[in-house]
ZAMI-827238 format. One record per residue (C-alpha): x, y, z; residue in three letters; residue number from 1; chain. Coordinates in nm, 4 decimals, always signed. Layout:
@c1->X&c2->Y&c3->Z&resn->ALA&resi->NUM&chain->A
...
//
This chain:
@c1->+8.6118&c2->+10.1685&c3->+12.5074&resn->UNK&resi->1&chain->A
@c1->+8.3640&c2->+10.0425&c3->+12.7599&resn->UNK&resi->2&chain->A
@c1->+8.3276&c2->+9.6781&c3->+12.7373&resn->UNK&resi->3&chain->A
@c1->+8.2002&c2->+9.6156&c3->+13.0967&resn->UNK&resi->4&chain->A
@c1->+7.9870&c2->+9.2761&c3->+13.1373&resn->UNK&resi->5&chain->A
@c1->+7.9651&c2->+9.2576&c3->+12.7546&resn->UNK&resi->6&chain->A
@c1->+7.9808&c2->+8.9073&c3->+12.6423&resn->UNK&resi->7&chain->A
@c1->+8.2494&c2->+8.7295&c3->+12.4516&resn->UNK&resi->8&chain->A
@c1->+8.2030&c2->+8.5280&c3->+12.0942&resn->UNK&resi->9&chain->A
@c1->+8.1972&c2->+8.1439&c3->+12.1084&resn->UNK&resi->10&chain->A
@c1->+8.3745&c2->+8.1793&c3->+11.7604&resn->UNK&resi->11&chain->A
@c1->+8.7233&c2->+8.1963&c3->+11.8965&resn->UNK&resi->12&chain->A
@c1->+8.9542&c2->+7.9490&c3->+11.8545&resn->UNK&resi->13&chain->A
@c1->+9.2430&c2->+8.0166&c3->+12.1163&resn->UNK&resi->14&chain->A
@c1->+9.5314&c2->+7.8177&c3->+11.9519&resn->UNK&resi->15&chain->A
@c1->+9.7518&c2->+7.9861&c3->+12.1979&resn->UNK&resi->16&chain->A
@c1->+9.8481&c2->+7.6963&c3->+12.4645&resn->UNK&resi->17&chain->A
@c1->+9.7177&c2->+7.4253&c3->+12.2045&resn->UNK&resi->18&chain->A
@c1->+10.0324&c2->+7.3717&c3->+11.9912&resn->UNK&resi->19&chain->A
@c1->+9.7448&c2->+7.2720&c3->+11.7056&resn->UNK&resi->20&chain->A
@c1->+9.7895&c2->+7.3214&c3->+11.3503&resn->UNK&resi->21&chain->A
@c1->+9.5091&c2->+7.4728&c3->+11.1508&resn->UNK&resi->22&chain->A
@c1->+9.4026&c2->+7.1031&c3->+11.0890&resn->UNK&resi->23&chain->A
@c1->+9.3660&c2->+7.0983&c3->+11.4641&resn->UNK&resi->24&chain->A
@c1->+9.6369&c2->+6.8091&c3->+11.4951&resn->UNK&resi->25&chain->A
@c1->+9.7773&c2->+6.7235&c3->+11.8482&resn->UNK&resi->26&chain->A
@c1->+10.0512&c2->+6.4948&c3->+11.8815&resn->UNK&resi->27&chain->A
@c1->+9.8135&c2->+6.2015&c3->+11.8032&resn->UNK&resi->28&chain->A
@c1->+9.6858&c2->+6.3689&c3->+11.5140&resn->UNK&resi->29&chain->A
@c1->+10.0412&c2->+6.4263&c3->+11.3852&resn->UNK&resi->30&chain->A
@c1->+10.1369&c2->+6.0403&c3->+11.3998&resn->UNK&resi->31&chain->A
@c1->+9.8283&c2->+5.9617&c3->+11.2307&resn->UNK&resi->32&chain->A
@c1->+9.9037&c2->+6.2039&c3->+10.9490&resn->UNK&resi->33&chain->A
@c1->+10.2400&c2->+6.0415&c3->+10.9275&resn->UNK&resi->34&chain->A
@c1->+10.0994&c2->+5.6679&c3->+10.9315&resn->UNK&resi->35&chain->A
@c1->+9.8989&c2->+5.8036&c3->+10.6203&resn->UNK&resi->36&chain->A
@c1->+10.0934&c2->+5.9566&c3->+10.4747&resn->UNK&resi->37&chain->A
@c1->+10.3520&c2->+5.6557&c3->+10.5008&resn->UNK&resi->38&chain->A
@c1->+10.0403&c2->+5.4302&c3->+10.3401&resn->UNK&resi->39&chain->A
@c1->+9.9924&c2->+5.6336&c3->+10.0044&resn->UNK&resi->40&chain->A
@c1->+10.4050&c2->+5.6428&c3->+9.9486&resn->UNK&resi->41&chain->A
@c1->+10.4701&c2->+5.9332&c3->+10.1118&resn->UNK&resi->42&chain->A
@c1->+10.7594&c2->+6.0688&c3->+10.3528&resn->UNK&resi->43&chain->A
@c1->+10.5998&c2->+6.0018&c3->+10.6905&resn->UNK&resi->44&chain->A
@c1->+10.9306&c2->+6.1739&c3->+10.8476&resn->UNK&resi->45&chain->A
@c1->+10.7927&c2->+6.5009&c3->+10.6317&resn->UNK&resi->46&chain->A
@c1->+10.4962&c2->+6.5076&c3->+10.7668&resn->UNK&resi->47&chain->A
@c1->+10.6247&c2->+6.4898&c3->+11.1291&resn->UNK&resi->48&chain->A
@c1->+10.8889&c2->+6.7390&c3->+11.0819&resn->UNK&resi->49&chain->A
@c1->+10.6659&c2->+6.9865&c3->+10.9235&resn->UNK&resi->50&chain->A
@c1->+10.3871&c2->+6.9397&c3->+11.1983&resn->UNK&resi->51&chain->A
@c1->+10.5928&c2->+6.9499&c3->+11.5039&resn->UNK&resi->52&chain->A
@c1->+10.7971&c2->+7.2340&c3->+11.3320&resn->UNK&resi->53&chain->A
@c1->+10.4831&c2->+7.4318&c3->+11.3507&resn->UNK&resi->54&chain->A
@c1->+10.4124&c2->+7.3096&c3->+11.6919&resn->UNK&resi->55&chain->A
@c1->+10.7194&c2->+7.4511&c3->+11.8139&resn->UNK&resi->56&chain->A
@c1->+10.6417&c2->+7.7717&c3->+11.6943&resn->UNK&resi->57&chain->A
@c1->+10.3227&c2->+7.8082&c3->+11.8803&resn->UNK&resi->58&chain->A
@c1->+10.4678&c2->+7.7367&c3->+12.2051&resn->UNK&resi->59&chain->A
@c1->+10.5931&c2->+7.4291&c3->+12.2560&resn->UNK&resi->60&chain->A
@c1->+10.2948&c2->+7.1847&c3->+12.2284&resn->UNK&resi->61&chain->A
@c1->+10.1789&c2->+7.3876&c3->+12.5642&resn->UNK&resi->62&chain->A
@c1->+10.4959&c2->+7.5056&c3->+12.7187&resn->UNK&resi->63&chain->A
@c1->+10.3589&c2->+7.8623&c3->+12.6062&resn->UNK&resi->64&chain->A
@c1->+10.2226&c2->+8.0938&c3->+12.8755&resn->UNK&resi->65&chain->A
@c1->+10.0426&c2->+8.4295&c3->+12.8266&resn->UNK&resi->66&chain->A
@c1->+10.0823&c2->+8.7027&c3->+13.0469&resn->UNK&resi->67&chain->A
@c1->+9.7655&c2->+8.8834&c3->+13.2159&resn->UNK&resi->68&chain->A
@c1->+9.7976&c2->+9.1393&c3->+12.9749&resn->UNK&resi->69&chain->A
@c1->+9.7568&c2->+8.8938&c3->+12.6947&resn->UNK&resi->70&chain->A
@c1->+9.4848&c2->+8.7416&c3->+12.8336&resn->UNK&resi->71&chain->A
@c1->+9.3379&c2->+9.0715&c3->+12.9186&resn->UNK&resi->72&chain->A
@c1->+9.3712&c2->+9.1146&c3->+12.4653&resn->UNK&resi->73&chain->A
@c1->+9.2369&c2->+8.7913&c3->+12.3752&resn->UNK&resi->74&chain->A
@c1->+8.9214&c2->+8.8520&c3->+12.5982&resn->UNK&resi->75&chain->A
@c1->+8.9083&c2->+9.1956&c3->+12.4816&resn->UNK&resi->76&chain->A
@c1->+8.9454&c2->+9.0423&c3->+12.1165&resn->UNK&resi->77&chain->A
@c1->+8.6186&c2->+8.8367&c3->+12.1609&resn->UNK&resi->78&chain->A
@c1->+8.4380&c2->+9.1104&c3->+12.2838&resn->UNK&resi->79&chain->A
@c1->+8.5197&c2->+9.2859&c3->+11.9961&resn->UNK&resi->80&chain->A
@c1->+8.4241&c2->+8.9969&c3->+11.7801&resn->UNK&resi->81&chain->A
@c1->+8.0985&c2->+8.9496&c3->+11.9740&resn->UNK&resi->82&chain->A
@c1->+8.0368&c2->+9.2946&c3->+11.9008&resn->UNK&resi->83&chain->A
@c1->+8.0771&c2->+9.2608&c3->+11.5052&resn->UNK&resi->84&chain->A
@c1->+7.8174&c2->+8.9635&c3->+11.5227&resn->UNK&resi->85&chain->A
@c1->+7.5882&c2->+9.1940&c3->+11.6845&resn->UNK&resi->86&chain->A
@c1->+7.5404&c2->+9.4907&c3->+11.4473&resn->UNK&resi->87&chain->A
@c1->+7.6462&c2->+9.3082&c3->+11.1455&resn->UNK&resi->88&chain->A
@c1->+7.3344&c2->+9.0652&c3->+11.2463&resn->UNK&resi->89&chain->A
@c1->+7.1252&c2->+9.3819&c3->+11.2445&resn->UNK&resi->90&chain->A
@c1->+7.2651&c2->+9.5560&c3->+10.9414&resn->UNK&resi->91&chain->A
@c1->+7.1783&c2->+9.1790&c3->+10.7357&resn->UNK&resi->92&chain->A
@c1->+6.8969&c2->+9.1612&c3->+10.8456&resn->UNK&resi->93&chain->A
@c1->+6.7654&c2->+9.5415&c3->+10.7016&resn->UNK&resi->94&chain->A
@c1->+6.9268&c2->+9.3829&c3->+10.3778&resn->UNK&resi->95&chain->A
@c1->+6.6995&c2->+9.0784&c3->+10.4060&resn->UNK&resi->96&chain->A
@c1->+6.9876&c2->+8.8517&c3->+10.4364&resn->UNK&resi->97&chain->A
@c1->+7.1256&c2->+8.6173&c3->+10.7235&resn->UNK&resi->98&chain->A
@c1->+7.4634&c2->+8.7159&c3->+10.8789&resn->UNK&resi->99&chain->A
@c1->+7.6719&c2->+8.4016&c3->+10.9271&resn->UNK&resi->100&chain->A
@c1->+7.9569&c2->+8.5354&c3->+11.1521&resn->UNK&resi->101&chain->A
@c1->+8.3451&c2->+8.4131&c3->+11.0620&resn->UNK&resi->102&chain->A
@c1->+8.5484&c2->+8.2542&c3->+11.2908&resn->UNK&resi->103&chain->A
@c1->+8.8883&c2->+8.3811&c3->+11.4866&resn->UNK&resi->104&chain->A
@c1->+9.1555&c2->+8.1965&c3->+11.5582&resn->UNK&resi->105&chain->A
@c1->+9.4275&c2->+8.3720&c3->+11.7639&resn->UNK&resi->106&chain->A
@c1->+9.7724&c2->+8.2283&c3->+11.7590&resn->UNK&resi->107&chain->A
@c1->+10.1332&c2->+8.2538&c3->+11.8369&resn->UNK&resi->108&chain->A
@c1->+10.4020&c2->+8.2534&c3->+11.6076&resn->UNK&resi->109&chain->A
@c1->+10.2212&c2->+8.0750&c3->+11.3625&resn->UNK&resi->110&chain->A
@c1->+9.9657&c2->+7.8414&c3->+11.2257&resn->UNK&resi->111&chain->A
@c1->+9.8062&c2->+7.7389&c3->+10.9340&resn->UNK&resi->112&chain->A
@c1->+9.4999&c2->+7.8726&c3->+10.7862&resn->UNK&resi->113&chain->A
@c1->+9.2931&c2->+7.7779&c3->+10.4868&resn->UNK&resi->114&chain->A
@c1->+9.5493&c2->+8.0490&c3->+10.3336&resn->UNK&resi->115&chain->A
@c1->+9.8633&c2->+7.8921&c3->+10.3777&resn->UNK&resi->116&chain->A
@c1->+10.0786&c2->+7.9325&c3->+10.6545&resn->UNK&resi->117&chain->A
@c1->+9.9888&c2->+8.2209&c3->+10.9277&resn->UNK&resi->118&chain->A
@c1->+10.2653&c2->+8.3943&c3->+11.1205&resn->UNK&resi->119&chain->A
@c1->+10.3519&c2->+8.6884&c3->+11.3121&resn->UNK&resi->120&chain->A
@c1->+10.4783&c2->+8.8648&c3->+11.0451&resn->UNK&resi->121&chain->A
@c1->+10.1919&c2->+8.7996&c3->+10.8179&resn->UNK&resi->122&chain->A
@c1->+9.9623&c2->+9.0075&c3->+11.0610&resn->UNK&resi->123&chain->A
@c1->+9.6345&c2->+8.9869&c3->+11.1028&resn->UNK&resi->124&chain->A
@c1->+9.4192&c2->+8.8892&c3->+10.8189&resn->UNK&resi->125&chain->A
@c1->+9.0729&c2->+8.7669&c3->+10.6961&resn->UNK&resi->126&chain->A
@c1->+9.1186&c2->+8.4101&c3->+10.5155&resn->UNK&resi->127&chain->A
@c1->+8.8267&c2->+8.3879&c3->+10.2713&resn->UNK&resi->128&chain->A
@c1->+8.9013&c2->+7.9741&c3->+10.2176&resn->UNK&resi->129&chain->A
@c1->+8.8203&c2->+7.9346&c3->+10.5572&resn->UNK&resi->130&chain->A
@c1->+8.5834&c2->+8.2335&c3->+10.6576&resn->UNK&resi->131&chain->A
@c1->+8.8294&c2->+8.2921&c3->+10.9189&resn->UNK&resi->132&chain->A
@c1->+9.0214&c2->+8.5857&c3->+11.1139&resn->UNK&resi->133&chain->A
@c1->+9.3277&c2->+8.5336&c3->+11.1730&resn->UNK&resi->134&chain->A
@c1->+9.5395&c2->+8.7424&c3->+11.4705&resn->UNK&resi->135&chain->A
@c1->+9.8236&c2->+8.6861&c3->+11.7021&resn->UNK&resi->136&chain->A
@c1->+9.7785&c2->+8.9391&c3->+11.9554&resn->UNK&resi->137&chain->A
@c1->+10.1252&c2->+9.0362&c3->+11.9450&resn->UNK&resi->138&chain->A
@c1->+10.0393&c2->+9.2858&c3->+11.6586&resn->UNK&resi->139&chain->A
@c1->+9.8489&c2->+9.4952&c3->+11.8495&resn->UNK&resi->140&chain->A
@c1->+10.1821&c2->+9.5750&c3->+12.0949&resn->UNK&resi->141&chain->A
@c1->+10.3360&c2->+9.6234&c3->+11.7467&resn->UNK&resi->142&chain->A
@c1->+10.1318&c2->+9.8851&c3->+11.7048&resn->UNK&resi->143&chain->A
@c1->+10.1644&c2->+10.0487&c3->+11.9968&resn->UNK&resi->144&chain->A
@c1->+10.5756&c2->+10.0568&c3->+12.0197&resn->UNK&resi->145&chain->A
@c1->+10.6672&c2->+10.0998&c3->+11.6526&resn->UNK&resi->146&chain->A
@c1->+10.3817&c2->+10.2295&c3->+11.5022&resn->UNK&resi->147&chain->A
@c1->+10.2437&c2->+10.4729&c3->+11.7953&resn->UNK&resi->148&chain->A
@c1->+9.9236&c2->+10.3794&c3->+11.7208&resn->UNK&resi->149&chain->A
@c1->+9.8253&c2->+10.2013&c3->+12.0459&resn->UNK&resi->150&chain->A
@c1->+9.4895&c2->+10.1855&c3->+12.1678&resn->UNK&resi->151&chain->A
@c1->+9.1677&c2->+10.0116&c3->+12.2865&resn->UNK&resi->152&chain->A
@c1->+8.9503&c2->+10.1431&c3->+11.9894&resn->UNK&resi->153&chain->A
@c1->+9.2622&c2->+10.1063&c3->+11.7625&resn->UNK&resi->154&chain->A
@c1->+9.2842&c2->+9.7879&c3->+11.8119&resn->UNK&resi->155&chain->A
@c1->+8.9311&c2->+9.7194&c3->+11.7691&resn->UNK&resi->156&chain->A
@c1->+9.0145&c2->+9.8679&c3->+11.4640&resn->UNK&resi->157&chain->A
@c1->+9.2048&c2->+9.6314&c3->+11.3117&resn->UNK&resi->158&chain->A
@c1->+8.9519&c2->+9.3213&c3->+11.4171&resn->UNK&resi->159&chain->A
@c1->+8.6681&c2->+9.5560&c3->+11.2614&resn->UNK&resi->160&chain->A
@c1->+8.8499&c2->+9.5796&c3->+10.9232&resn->UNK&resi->161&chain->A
@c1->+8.9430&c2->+9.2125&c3->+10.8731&resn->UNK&resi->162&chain->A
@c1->+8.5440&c2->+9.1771&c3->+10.9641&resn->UNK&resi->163&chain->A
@c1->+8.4659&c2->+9.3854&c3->+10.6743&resn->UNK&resi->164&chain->A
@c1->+8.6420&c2->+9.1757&c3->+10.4659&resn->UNK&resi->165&chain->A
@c1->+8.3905&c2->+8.8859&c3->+10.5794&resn->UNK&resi->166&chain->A
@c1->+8.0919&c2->+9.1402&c3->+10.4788&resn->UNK&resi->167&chain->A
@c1->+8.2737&c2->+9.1568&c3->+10.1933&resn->UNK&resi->168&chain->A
@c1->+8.3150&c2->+8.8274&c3->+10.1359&resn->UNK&resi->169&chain->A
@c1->+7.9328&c2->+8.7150&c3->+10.2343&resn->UNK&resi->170&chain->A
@c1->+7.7803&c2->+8.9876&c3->+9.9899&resn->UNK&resi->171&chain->A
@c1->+8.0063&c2->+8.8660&c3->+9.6632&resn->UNK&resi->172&chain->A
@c1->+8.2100&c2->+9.1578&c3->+9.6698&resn->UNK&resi->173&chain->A
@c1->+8.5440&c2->+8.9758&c3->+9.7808&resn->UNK&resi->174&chain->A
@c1->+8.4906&c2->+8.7005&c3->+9.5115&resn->UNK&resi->175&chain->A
@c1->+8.3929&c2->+8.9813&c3->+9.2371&resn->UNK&resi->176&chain->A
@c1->+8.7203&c2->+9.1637&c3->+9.2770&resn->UNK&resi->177&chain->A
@c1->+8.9331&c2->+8.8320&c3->+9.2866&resn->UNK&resi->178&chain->A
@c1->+8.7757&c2->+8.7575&c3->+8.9712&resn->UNK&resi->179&chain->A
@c1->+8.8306&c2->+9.0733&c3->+8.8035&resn->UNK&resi->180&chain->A
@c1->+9.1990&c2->+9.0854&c3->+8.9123&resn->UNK&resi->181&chain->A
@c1->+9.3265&c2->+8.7581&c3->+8.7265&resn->UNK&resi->182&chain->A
@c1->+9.2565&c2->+8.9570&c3->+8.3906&resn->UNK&resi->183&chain->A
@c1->+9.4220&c2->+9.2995&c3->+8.5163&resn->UNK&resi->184&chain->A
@c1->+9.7772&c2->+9.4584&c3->+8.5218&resn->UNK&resi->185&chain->A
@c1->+9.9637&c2->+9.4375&c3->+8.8255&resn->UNK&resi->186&chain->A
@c1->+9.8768&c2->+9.8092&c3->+8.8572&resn->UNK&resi->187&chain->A
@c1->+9.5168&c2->+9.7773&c3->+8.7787&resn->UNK&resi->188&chain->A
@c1->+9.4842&c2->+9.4893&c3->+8.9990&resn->UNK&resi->189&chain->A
@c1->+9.6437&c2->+9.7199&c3->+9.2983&resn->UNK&resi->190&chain->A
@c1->+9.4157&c2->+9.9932&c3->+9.2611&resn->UNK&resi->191&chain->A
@c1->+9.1138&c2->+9.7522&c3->+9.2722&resn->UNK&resi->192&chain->A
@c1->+9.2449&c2->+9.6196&c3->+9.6272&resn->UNK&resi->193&chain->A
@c1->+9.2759&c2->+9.9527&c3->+9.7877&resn->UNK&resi->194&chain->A
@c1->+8.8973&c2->+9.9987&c3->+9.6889&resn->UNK&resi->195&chain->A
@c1->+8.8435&c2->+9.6815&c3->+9.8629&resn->UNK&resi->196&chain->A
@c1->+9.0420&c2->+9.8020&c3->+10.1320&resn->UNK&resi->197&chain->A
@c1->+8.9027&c2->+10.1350&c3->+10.1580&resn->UNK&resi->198&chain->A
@c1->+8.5545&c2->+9.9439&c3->+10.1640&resn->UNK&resi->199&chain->A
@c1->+8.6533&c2->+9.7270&c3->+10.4374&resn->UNK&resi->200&chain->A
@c1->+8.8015&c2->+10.0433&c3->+10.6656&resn->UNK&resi->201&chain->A
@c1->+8.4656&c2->+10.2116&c3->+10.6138&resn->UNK&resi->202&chain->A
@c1->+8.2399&c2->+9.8695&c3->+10.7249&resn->UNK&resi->203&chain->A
@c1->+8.5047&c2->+9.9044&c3->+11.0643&resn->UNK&resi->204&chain->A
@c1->+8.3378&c2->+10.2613&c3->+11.0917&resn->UNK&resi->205&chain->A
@c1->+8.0316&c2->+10.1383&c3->+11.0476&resn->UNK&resi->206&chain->A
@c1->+8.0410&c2->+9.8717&c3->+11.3163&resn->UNK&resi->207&chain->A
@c1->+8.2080&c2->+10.1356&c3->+11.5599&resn->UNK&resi->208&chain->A
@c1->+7.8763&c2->+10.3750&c3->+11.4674&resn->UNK&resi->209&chain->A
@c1->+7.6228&c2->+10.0887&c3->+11.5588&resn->UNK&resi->210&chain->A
@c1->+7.8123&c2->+9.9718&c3->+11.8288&resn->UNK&resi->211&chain->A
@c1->+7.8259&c2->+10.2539&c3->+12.0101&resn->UNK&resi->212&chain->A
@c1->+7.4647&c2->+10.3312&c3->+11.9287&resn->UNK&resi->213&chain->A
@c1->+7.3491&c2->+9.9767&c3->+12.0880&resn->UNK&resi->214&chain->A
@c1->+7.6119&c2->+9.9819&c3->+12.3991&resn->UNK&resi->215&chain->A
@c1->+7.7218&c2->+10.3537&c3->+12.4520&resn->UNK&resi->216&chain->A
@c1->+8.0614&c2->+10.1787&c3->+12.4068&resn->UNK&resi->217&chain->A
@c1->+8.3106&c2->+10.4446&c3->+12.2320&resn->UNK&resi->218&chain->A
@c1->+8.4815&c2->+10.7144&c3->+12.4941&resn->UNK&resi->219&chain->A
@c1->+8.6106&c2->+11.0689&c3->+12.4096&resn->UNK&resi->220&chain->A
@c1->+8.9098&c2->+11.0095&c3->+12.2043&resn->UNK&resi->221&chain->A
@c1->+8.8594&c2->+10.6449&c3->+12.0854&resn->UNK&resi->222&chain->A
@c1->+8.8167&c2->+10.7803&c3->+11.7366&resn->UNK&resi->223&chain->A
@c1->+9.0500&c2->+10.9742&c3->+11.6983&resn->UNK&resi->224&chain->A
@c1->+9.3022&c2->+10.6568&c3->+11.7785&resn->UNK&resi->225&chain->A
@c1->+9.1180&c2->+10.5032&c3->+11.5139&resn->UNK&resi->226&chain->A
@c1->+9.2001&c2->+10.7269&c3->+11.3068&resn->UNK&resi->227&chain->A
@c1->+9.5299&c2->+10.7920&c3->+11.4134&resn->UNK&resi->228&chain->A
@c1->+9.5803&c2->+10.3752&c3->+11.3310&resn->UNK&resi->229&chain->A
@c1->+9.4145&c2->+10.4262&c3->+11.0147&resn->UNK&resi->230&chain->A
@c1->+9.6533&c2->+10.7001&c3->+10.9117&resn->UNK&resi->231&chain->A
@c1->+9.9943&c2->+10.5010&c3->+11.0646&resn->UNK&resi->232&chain->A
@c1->+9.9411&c2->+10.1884&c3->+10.7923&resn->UNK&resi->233&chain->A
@c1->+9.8441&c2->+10.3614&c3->+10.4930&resn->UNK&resi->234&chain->A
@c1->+10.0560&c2->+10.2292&c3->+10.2278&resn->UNK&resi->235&chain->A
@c1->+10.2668&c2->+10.5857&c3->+10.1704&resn->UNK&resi->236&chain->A
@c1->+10.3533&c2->+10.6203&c3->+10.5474&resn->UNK&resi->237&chain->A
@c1->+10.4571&c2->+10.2742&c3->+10.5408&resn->UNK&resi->238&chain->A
@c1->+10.6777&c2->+10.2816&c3->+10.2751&resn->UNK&resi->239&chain->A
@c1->+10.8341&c2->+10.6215&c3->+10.3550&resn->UNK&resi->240&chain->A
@c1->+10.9131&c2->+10.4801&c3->+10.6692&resn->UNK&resi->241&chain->A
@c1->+11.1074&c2->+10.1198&c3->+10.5094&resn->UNK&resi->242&chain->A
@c1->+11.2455&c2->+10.3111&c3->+10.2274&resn->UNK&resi->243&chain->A
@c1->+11.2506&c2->+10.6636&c3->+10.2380&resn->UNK&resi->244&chain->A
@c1->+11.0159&c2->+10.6997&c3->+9.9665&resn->UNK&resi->245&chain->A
@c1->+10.6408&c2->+10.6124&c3->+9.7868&resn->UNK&resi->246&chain->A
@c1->+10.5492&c2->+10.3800&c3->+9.5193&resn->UNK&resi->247&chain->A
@c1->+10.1790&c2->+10.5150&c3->+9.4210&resn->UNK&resi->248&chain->A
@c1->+10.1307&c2->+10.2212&c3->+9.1836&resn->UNK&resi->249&chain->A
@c1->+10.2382&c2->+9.9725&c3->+9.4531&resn->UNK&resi->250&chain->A
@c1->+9.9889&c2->+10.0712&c3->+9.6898&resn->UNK&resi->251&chain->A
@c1->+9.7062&c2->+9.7811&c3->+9.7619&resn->UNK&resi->252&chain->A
@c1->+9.5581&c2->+9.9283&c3->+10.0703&resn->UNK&resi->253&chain->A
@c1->+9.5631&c2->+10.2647&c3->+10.0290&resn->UNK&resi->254&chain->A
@c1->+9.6916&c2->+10.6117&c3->+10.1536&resn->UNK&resi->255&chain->A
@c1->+9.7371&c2->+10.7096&c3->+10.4939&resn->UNK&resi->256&chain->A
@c1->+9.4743&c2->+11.0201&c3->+10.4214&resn->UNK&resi->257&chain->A
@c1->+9.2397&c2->+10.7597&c3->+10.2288&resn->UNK&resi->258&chain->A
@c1->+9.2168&c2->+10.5094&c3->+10.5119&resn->UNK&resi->259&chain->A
@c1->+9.1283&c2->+10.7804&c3->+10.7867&resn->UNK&resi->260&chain->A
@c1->+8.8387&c2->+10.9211&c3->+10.5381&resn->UNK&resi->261&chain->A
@c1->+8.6500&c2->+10.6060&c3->+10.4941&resn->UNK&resi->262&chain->A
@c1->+8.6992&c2->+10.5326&c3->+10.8434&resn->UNK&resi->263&chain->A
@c1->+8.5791&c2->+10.8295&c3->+10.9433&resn->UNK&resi->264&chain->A
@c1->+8.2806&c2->+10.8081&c3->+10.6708&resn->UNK&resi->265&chain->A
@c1->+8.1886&c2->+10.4967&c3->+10.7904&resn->UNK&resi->266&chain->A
@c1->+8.2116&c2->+10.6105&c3->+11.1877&resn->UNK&resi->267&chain->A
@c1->+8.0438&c2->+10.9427&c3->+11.1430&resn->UNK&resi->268&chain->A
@c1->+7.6849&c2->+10.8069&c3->+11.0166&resn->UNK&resi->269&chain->A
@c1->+7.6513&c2->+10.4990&c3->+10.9957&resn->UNK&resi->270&chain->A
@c1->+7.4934&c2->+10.4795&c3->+10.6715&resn->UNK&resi->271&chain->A
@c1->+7.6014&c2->+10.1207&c3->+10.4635&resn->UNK&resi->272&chain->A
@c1->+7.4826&c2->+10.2706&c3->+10.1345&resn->UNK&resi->273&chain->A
@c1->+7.7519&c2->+10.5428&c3->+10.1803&resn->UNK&resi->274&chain->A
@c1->+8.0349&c2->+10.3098&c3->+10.1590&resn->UNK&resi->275&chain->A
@c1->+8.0318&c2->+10.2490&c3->+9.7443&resn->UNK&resi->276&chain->A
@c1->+8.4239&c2->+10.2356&c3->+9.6960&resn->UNK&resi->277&chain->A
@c1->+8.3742&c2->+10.1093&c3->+9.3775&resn->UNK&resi->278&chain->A
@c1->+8.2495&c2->+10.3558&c3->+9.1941&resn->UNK&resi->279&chain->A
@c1->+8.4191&c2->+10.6946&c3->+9.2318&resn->UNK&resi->280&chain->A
@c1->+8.7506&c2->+10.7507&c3->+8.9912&resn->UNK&resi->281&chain->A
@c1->+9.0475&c2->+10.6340&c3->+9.1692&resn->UNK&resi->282&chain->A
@c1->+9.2183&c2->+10.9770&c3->+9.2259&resn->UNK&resi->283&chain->A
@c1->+8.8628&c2->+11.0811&c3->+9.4134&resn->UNK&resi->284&chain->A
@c1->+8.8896&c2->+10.8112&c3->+9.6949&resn->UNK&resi->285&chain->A
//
């Protein structure tokens, strides 16, 4: 991708060095906790044990130190973002609506989000309690070494999708299919995820469309790693590759040949009425 002189989000919260929890407590804020908790009968030593706990995790209360190449990701990462905020501003505003961009917080090791707790192993992931995307950039060598789906565009990617899941999220759609999934089978409830999924790979298409349309930003073979990151976590890869074989009705983000299509839909035209995930029987996707 070409990202040369393009700006970087002031939505990114770099909790790297910080040793912060989600709640943004330092060592101060930590005592404080404690001394409260302490007041309303609580287990002040909890409270510090838990915090610094987390502290630890993200590098020491500061001792952590990212490499050049990590750098290099988390400014590449708010480019990305800044990107987002710029044709999802435009794509609102043909919809008549304002685009209220989320926030991304990029960790290490863990943190806590308006989730629950957010580690490495989580991956990254859109927190609709706190309109938030969370993302420790050690995923994205993940990907690279044990997936084989490395990649600028790839990893712009994955940013794109957890974005889609704030479009989601800011047009109803995320709250609709929460809704509907408390009264469903477990089975039911899957299949209405990888539609939201799907959905959500097909808005990263259609940012990568736009973007490239307002910045000349995508170079010969960026979508095609795209794809080729699409296609490495679709649910039947992934579980061919921890088991051996594929649990259809335990898929929630769908096939490795359904994630590359909407991608690809999304990419090709740019179109936001195309992406209707909803609709179509469930075999069709």
């Amino acid at each position: 991708m070409k990202l040369d002189g393009r700006r970087t989000s002031s939505n990114v919260d770099d909790r790297r060095r910080s040793g912060k929890t989600a709640a943004g407590l330092g060592i101060g804020g930590i005592v404080i906790a404690a001394l409260f908790a302490w007041i309303m009968g609580g287990d002040p030593l909890q409270v510090i044990t838990s915090q610094l706990g987390e502290v630890v995790m993200q590098g020491g209360g500061g001792d952590y130190t990212p490499t050049a190449e990590e750098e290099a990701m988390a400014t590449f990462a708010s480019q990305i973002l800044a990107g987002t905020e710029d044709v999802w501003t435009k794509e609102f505003e043909k919809m008549g609506r304002k685009y209220i961009p989320p926030k991304m917080v990029l960790f290490s090791g863990a943190t806590n989000s308006g989730c629950g707790s957010a580690t490495k192993q989580t991956g990254p992931f859109y927190c609709p309690g706190d309109q938030t995307v969370y993302i420790d950039l050690s995923f994205f060598e993940q990907m690279r070494n044990q997936l084989g789906a490395g990649g600028d565009f790839a990893y712009a990617y994955v940013i794109a999708h957890e974005v889609g899941h704030h479009v989601q999220y800011l047009l109803g759609t995320l709250q609709e299919v929460q809704t509907k999934q408390r009264r469903m089978s477990q089975k039911e409830s899957n299949q209405l995820n990888v539609r939201l999924e799907l959905q959500a790979d097909f808005y990263a298409g259609i940012w990568a469309y736009h973007d490239h349309k307002m910045y000349n930003s995508l170079e010969q073979g960026d979508i095609e790693e795209g794809l080729n990151a699409a296609s490495a976590i679709g649910d039947d890869r992934l579980q061919m590759q921890s088991q051996g074989y594929t649990v259809p009705d335990a898929f929630n983000h769908g096939t490795s040949a359904q994630r590359v299509r909407w991608l690809k839909k999304g990419a090709s035209a740019g179109r936001f009425s195309d992406g209707d995930t909803f609709s179509p029987a469930y075999n069709s996707l």
